[in-house]
Structures are given as C-alpha cells and as structure tokens.
N, C-alpha and C positions, 0 to 999 in steps of 0.2 A: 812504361812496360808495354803498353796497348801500340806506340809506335813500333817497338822492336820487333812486338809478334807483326804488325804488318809489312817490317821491311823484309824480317825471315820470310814469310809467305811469297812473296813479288820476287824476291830474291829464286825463288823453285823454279817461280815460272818464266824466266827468262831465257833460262836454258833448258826445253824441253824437253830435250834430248838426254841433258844429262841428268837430270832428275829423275826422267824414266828410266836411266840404265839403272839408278842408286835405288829406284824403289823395287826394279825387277829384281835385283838380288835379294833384296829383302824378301818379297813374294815365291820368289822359288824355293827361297831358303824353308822358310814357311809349308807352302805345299808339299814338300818331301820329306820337312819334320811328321806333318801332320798324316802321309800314307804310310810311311814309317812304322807310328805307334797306333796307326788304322788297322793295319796287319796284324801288329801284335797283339793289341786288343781281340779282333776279331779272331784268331788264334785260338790266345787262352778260353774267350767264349764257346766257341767253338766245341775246346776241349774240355772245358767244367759241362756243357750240354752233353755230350756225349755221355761224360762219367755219370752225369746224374741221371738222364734216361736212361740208359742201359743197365745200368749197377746198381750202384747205391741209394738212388734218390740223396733228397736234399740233407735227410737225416734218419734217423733209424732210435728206433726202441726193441733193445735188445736184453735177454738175462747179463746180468749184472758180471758171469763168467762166460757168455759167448765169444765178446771179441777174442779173444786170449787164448780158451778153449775149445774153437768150434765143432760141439757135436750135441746128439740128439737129446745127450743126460741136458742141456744146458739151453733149453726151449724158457721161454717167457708163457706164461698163461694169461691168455686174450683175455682178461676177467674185466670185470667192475670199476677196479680201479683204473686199470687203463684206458675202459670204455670213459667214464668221469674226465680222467685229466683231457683225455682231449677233447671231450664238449666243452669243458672250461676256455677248452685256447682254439675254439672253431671258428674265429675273428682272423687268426693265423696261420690258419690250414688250408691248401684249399683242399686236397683228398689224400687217403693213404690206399700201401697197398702193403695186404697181407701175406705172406709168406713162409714155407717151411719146405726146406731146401737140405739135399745131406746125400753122400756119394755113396752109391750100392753097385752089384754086379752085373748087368746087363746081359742078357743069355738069348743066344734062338740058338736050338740044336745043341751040338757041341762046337758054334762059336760063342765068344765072350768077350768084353768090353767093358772096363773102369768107363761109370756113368754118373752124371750127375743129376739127382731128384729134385727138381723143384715144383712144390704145389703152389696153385696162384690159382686167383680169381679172373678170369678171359677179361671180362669188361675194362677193370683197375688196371691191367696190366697194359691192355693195346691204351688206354687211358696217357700210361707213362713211357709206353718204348713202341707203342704200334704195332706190336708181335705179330698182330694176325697178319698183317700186309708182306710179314715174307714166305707164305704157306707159298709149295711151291708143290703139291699134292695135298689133296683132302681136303679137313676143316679143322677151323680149331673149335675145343670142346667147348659146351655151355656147364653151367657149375654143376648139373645134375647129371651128366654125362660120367661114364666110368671108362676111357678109354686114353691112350697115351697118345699124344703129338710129341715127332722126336725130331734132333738136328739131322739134316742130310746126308752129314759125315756118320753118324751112327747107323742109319740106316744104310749104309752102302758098304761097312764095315763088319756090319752082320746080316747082311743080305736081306733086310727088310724091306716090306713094302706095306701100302694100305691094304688093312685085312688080316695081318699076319700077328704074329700076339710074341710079344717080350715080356722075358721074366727077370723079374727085380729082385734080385738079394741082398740083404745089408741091417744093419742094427735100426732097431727103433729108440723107442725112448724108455731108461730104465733099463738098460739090459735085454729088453723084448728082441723076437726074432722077427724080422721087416722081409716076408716073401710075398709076392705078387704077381699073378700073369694080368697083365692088358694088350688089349687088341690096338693096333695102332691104327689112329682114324686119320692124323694128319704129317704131314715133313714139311720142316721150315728149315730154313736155309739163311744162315749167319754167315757176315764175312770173315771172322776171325776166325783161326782154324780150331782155338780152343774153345772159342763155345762150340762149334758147327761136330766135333766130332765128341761132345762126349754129353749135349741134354737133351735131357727128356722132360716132359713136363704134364702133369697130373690134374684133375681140379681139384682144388684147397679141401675139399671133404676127400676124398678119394688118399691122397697123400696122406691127411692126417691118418684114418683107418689106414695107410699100408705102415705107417711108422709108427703104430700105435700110441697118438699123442693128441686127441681128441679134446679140440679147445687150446690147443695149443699152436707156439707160431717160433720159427727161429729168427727173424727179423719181423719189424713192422717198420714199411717205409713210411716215411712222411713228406710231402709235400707242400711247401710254403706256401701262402696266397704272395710271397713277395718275397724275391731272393733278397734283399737288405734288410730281410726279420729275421733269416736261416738261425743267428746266434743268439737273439732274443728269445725265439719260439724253442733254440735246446737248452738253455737257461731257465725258460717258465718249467718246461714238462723235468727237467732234473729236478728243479725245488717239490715241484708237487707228487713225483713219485715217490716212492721209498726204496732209498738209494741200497740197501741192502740186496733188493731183486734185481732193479730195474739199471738197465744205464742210456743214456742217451748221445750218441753219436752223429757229428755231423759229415758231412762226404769228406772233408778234409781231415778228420781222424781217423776214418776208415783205411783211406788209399794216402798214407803218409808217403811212403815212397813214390809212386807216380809224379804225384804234386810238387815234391822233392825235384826231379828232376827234371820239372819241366820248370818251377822259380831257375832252377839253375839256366837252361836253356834261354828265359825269357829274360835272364839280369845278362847271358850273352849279347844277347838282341839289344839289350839297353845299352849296352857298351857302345854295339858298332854304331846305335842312334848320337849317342854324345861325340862320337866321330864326327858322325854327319855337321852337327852342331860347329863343332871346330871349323871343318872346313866353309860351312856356310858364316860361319864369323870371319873368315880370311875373306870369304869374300866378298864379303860387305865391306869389310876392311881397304880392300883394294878399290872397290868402288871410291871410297870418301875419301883416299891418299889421291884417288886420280883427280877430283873434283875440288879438294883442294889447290892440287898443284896448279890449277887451270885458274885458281881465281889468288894466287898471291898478288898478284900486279895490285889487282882491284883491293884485296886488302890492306897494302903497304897506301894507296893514294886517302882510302878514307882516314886509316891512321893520322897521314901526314896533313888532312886540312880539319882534325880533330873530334873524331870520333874517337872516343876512351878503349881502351880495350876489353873493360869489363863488357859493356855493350857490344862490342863485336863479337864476345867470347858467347856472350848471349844469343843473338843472334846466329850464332853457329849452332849453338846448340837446341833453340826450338828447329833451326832448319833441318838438324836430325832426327828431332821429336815429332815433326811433320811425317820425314819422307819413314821412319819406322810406324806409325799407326797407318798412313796411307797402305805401307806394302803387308802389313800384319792384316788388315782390314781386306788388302786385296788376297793375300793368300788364302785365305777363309771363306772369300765368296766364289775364289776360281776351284777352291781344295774339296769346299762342301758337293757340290753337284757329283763330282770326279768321285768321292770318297760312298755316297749316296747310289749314285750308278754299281758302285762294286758292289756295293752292300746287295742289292738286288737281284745283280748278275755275277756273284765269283767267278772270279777264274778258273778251271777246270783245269786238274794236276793230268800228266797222261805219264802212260810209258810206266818205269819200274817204280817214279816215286810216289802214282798212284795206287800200286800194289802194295806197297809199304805201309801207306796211311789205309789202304780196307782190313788188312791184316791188323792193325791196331785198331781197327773199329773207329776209325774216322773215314767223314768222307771226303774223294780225292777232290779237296777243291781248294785253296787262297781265301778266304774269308777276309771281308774287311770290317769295322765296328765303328758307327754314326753316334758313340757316344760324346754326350757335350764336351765334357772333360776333357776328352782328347785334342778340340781346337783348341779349349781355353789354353790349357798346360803348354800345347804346341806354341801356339800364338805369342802367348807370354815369355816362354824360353828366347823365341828368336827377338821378342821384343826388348829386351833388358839386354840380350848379345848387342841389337845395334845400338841400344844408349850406349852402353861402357864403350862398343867401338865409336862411339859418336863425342866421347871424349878427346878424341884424337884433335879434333880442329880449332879443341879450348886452349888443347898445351899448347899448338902450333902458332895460334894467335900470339898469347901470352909470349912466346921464343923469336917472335916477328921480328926481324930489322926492319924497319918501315921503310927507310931511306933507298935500301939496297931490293928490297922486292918492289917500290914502286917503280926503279927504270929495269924491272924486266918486260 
C-alpha cells in the first residue's frame, strides 16, 4: 500500500500542468462554495442583528396575555419575582432593558397624529440600539428628566420643534385616562418610515405616571451573555416563573412571520448554492475525463507488463484523494483572506436597492460571515463531490482493454 501511495503521488507530479488544472477546479470550486454561504450567512447575521437591536432583543418577559393581546390591561409587574429569577440566571444575562410602550393621540394645535409611546431607560436603551446617536436636534433625556424626544417624521408632521410641547392621549392601564403635555427636548431620525413618523419616547418614570402603571412594564428585554444560550436562558426563566403571569418569548416567537420569510428566501439562496455545486462537480468531472484520456496509453502498457488492476484502480484513486485535499486545502487558504477582507469592508449596496434595505431598517451593504462552519460544510461538500467524481477513473481502469489502449 505505502508503494501505491507513492507511485499515486509521483504520478501528480509528472505532469504539472495537468495536476494544476485538476486541482484548480477543485479550488475554485471551493472558493465560490465557500463566498456563496459567506453571503448568506453574513446576511442572515446581519438580519437577526438588526431585529434583535432594534426590536425585540434576544428574548422578552412579558404578561402571560401580551403577546396575543397587546395593551395596557396586560402590563407584567416589575416585582420580586422577576427581580429573583433573574439574579438566579445573571451567569446568562448580560443586561436587560426595561420598557412600556402603547399607541396614543399626538396633538399640537388642532393638528393630530396616531403615535407611538414608548418609555425606556436612555442609558439600556443606546446600550441595545444606540438611540442617542441618531439625535439629529436636542438631546436625549436622562431618567429624571420630564420631556419627550420624538421621530423626525412626527415632528414635521405636526409642526414641531425643540421647545414646543405635545399632547398625549390614549388609555392607561385598567381603564385609566393617559393625558399628558411634554415639552420636546430632542428629534431622532430613523430610517424606516414606520418608526420615523409615528415615536415618541418618554423616560420609563415619566411613561409609567402618564399610563398610570407605576412598577409596571409591557415588555422586559433580555439580553444574552451568548447568543447559543438564547433557548436555554428562555427555558430556565419559563420554569422559574409562574407560568400563569408570566410568559417568556424569544425573537423568533415574536417576529414569526419576518423569520418565515426570510428561511423561505435563504432555502432559495440554498437552491441556487447546490446549482453552484453541480456545476462545479461537472467540472471537476471534466477536468479528470481530460486527464484520464491523456493517460490510457500509459495505462493499458502497465496493465500489459502486469500491474493488477485493483492496484491501478488504487492508484487512481489516492491520485484523486491527493489532488481533492490539495485543492480543498487550497480553496480555504486563497477563500479565508478573500472572505476575511469582506467581512471587514462590505460591499456598499447604492442606488434604489440601497433605499430598500434603509427602509427595512438594514444597512445598505453585502455582508459576509468568517464563521468556521462555513469552510468546514463548504470544504467538505466540494470534498466528497470530487471523491464520487474521482470514481470515474476506478470504472475506467476496471472497463480498460489493455491491448487496444496500449497502441494509442
């Protein structure tokens, strides 16, 4: 066996040329698997980052009728219990952010505007989505502060500015009547048009006194120490609360449909990858029908002075186990650098299908994703396409006329 592997090895290098064209397919094949599901990975990243800082966070503690119900009857009480379970699970946390959020009438004068109230805490919040950094007037508030920051689209729709004072109508909690004037100290400016034309936002004492729900919260995000606990850490806080009140949601329950259709979108993308696949199995394929053809003579002569053809079948076959880890090995070190540089620097989308993605609240760029996974999977797929293609040269042996290919 120890001679076969070295006649297959000597056997590569004879012909350099054609070795290297047999491994360059391999390696291309390789490096466009692997920017392929770079893309897509960094994509879907991309788009879970997005939804979890903006939205939902990683998971949520919510009344046990919020989801289902959302309104102010259906607030959770920040108590004891809550405070407890998650000191219990602060190994899995790294911070939360508190929240009470609910749509009211927005007024200056006799103009009007459907608005949306969310109280938060300034620090936790730019913590999770960086809010402060799109002030594009004012400041945003500190938690003792009594004064509204609203979206740019509101204020332009009801003629506000810093200094000018909006009133809040809308239900509290229990039936109560939620009226309020604040002075607006700051405007931020969101890309999507649905946030940017209809929030306002309060500090978390403030909201609570305008909705009269004191100690109370319509969400409580939570934030993982490690997105591969997300299911574990809403598994611990479900057992430990009392499932009656509380319920615990993770981003993927929340935003079912989103997630819906972007698996749908991204088992597309996986389609046209297994494309890719095929065509790079042809042609690797092509490659080892050319490099056989080129060596029957020399096959049918060793046949005919008694070399068995298990052994030559062998011999064909590490020479394809060779030239696939050489070109698998090489697409991995020419793909990593290539895949690494995008990760660093995306590509910047322009023109209309960067308005597209602001308007969804992504940003306009190509994203790629340096996760391990993605060479191994990559590497491997193309790796087992050229064995199976690399069986081709075993039948071929095994089908040899020895007599008639050694006078070609």
């Amino acid at each position: 066996m120890k001679t076969l592997l070295k006649l297959a090895w000597r056997n590569l290098w004879r012909k350099k040329r054609r070795t290297f064209i047999t491994v360059s397919s391999v390696m291309f094949a390789v490096v466009l698997a692997i920017a392929m599901m770079s893309l897509i990975e960094g994509t879907r990243e991309l788009f879970v980052e997005s939804v979890v800082s903006q939205t939902t966070g990683h998971l949520q503690i919510q009344d046990v009728m919020y989801h289902d119900e959302p309104s102010m009857d259906h607030t959770l009480e920040y108590g004891e219990e809550v405070y407890s379970t998650l000191e219990k699970h602060s190994d899995l946390i790294d911070y939360t952010v508190p929240r009470i959020q609910g749509f009211c009438l927005g007024a200056k004068d006799m103009g009007t505007r459907g608005v949306f109230v969310m109280g938060i805490i300034p620090g936790k919040e730019n913590r999770m989505n960086n809010l402060s950094s799109r002030m594009v007037e004012g400041e945003m508030f500190s938690d003792n502060d009594d004064y509204a920051v609203i979206a740019e689209g509101v204020a332009n729709l009801l003629e506000l500015s810093i200094g000018d004072t909006i009133v809040l109508i809308g239900q509290g909690f229990q039936g109560m009547s939620a009226a309020g004037k604040f002075k607006v100290g700051g405007i931020i400016e969101f890309p999507m048009p649905e946030q940017n034309n209809t929030m306002v936002y309060l500090p978390l004492q403030e909201a609570q006194w305008f909705f009269a729900a004191p100690e109370r919260l319509t969400n409580l995000i939570i934030m993982a120490e490690n997105e591969s606990n997300i299911n574990t850490l809403a598994q611990n806080l479900s057992d430990d609360l009392d499932s009656e009140w509380f319920a615990v949601k993770t981003y993927e329950e929340l935003m079912p449909d989103v997630l819906q259709a972007f698996e749908t979108r991204d088992a597309q993308v996986r389609l046209f990858s297994w494309i890719l696949y095929i065509v790079a199995g042809f042609g690797i394929f092509g490659t080892i029908i050319m490099m056989i053809h080129e060596r029957l003579r020399e096959f049918g002569i060793l046949l005919s002075i008694g070399l068995k053809r298990a052994q030559l079948a062998i011999i064909c076959l590490f020479e394809t186990l060779f030239i696939s880890v050489i070109g698998v090995l090489s697409g991995i070190v020419v793909g990593f650098p290539i895949m690494y540089w995008l990760n660093k620097n995306p590509i910047q989308v322009g023109d209309d299908l960067a308005e597209v993605m602001l308007d969804m609240g992504f940003e306009p760029v190509m994203p790629f994703s340096i996760a391990p996974d993605i060479f191994i999977y990559q590497a491997t797929t193309i790796f087992i396409i050229a064995i199976v293609v690399g069986l081709y040269p075993v039948r071929k042996v095994f089908k040899l006329d020895m007599i008639s290919a050694a006078r070609k």
